[in-house]
matplotlib code that plots the C-alpha trace (Angstrom):
import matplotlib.pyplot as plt

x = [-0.5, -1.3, -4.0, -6.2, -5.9, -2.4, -1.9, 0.8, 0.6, -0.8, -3.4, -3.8, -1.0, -0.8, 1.0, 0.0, 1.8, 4.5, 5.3, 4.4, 7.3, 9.7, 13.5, 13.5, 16.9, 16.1, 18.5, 18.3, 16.8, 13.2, 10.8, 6.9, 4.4, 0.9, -2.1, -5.8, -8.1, -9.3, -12.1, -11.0, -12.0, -10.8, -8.8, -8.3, -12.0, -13.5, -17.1, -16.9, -15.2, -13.3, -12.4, -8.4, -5.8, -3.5, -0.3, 3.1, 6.2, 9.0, 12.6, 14.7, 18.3, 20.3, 22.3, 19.1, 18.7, 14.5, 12.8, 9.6, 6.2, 5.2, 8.8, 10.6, 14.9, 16.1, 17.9, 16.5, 18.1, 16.8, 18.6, 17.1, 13.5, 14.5, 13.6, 14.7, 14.2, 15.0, 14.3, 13.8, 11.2, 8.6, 5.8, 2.1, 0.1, -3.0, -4.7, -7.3, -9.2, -11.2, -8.6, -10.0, -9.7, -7.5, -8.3, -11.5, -13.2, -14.2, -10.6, -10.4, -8.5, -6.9, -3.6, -2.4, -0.2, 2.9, 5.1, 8.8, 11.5, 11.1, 12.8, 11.4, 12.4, 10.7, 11.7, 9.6, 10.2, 8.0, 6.7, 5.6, 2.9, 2.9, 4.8, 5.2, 6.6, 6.9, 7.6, 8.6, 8.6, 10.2, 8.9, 11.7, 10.3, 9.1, 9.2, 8.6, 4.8, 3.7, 0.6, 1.5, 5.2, 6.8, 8.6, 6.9, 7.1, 5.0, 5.0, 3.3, 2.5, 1.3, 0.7, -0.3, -0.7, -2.1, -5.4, -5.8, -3.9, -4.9, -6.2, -8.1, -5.2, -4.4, -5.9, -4.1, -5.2, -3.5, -4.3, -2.3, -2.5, -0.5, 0.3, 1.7, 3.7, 2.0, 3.6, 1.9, -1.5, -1.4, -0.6, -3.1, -6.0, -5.2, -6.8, -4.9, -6.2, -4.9, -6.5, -10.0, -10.0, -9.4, -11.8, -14.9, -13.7, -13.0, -9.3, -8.3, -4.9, -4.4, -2.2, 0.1, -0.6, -2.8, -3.7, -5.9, -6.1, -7.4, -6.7, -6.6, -7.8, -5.7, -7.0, -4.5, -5.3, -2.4, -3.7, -0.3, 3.9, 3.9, 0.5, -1.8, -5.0, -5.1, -8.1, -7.3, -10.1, -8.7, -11.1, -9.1, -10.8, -9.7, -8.6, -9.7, -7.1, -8.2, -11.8, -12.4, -10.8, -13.8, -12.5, -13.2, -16.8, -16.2, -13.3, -14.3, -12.6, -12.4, -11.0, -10.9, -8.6, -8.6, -4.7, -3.4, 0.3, 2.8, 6.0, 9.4]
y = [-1.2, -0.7, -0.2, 0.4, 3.8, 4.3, 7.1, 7.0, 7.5, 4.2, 4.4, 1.2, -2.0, -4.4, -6.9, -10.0, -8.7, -7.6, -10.8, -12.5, -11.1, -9.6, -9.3, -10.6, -9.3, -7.7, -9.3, -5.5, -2.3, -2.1, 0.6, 0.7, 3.5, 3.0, 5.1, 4.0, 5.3, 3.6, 3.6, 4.1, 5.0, 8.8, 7.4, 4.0, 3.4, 6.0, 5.3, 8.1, 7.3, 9.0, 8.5, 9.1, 8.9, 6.4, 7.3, 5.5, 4.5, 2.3, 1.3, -2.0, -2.3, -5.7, -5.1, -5.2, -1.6, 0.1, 3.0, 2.9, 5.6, 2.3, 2.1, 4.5, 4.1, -0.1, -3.2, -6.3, -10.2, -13.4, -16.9, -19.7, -19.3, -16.5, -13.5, -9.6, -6.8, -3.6, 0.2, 4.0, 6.5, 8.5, 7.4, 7.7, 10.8, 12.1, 15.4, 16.6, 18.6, 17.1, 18.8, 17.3, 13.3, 13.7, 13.9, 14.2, 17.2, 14.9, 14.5, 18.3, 19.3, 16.1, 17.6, 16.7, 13.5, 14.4, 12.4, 11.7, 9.5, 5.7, 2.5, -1.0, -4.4, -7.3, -11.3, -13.4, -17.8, -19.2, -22.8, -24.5, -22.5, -20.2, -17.1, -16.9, -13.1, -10.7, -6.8, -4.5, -0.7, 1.9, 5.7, 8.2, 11.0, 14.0, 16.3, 17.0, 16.9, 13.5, 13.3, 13.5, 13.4, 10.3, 7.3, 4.2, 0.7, -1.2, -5.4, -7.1, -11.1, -12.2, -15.4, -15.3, -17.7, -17.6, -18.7, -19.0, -18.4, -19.0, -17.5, -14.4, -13.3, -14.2, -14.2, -13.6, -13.6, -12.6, -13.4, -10.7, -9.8, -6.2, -5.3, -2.0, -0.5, 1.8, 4.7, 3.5, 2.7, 6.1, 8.2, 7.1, 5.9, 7.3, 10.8, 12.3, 14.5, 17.9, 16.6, 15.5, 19.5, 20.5, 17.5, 16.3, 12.9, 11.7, 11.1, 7.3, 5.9, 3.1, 0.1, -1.6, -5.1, -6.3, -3.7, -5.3, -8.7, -8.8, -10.0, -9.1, -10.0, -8.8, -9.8, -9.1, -9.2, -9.2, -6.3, -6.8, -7.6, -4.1, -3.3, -5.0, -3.8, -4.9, -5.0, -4.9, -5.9, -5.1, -5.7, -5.2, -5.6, -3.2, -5.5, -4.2, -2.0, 0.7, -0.4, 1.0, 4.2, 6.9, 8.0, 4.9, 4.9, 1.5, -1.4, -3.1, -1.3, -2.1, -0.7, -1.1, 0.3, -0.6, 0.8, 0.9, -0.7, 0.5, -1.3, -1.2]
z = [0.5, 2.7, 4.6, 1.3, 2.2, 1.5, -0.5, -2.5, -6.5, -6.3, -3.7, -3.1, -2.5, -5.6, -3.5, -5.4, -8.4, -6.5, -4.4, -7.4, -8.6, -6.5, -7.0, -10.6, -12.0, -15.5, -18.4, -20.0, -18.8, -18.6, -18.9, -18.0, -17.5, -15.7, -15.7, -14.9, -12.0, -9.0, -6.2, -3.0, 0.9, 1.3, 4.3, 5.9, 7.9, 5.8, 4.6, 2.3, -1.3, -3.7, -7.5, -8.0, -10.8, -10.9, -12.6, -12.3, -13.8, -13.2, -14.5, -13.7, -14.4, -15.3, -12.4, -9.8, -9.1, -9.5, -9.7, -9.1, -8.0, -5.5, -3.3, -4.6, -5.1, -4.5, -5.4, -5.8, -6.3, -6.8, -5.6, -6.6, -4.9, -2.6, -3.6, -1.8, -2.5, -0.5, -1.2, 0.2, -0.7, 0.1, 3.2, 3.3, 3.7, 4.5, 4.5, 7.5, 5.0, 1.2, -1.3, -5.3, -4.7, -1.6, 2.0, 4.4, 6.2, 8.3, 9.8, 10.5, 13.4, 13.2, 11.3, 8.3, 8.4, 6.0, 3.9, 5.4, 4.3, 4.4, 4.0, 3.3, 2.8, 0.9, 1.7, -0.6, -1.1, -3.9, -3.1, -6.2, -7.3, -4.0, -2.9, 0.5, 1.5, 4.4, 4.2, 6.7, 5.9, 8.6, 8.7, 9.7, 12.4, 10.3, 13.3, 17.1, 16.5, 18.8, 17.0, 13.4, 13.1, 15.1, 13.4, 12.7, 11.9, 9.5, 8.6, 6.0, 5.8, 2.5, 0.4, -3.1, -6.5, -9.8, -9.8, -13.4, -16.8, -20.1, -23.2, -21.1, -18.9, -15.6, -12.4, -9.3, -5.6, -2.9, 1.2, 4.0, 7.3, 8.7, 11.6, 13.1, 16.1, 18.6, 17.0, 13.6, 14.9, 17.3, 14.1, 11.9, 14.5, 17.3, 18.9, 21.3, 24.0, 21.8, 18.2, 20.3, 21.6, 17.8, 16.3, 16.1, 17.6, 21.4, 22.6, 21.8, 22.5, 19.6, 21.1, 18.5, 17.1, 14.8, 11.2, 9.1, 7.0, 3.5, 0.5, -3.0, -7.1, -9.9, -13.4, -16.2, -19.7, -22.6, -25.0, -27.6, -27.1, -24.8, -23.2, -20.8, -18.9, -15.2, -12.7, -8.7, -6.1, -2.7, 0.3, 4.1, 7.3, 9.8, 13.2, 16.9, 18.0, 14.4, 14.2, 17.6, 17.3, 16.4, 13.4, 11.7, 10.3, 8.2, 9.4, 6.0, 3.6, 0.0, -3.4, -7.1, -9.6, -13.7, -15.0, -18.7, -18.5, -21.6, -21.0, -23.7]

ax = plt.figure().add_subplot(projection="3d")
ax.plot(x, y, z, "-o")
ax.set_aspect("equal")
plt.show()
């Protein structure tokens, strides 16, 4: 939620909402539709910004299974204070040319990295007023292209509480550090010798370890029974293995999105 670049329909990871509540079997179906906008990087390390829709939707069955624009097709359980939650759907992208709200000329030559089938997992224990979680997310290879197209892993440590609830809303925060496999950090940071000739940039080979850590605000605010107006701050420092590759004008990265929630 990725880095804060990641741009799926959300474009940017709520994670303290969803650790705050992950795996939390529905006693009926349930229904909610999102839409908002938010301010965000045009690509993780960008120093250029972008304003993009945010439009979602999800539906929870009594029986555990989602759908959801964030993850995509799951199941999730609760026991006690365990919480998992697993689920496949659609990776990140990101275009090598400025396309609307998407993308970066800056990144031509690059390639375009596309979206391929993914699977992720999510292992949350709450702790008295703490959620403790971890969440791995594996990218299937899209094709035989080394630079754009390998598999990759992805894992996410977070730890998150209300901070405050009472007659304004709630206020959430949210602390996480991610970390990526070399094929992760060489896809998305990394400049191999073949982009560099067709780029702007030098060739940089991007080792795995270390992502980012960050953390995150989420103000919610009740507006009736159905409807509630949430606020995400999300500010992610780049760590040494992606700051350093030349593509990245800016290792602190940050993002804000306002979204509309309607859920029956």
């Amino acid at each position: 939620m990725n880095p804060l670049s990641k741009p799926r329909t959300w474009y940017l990871s709520l994670s303290s909402l969803c650790l705050l509540a992950p795996g939390a079997q529905a006693e009926d179906w349930h229904y909610s539709l999102q839409l908002g906008a938010a301010s965000i990087p045009r690509y993780s390390g960008s120093d250029e910004r972008t304003l993009a829709p945010v439009l979602g939707g999800a539906i929870s069955s009594p029986y555990g299974a989602f759908l959801n624009t964030e993850q995509g097709l799951g199941w999730q359980g609760e026991w006690g204070n365990l919480a998992f939650s697993t689920w496949v759907g659609p990776s990140e992208t990101r275009k090598d040319r400025k396309t609307g709200y998407k993308g970066s000329d800056r990144l031509n030559g690059m390639g375009s990295i596309k979206s391929r089938a993914q699977v992720g997992a999510n292992l949350s224990y709450t702790l008295g007023a703490v959620v403790i979680g971890a969440t791995v997310e594996h990218a299937f290879k899209k094709n035989d292209d080394p630079d754009t197209g390998s598999a990759y892993n992805r894992l996410e440590l977070n730890i998150a509480t209300t901070l405050y609830k009472g007659d304004y809303g709630s206020l959430d925060g949210s602390l996480n550090s991610r970390f990526g496999d070399g094929d992760y950090m060489q896809t998305w940071y990394g400049v191999s010798r073949h982009q560099a000739a067709n780029s702007r940039f030098s060739a940089y080979h991007a080792k795995g370890g270390m992502l980012s850590q960050g953390g995150d605000l989420t103000w919610s605010l009740p507006l009736n029974a159905n409807t509630s107006l949430s606020t995400v701050l999300a500010v992610d420092y780049l760590g040494k293995e992606a700051g350093d590759s030349p593509i990245v004008d800016k290792r602190l990265q940050t993002s804000l999105a306002a979204t509309l929630e309607y859920s029956f």
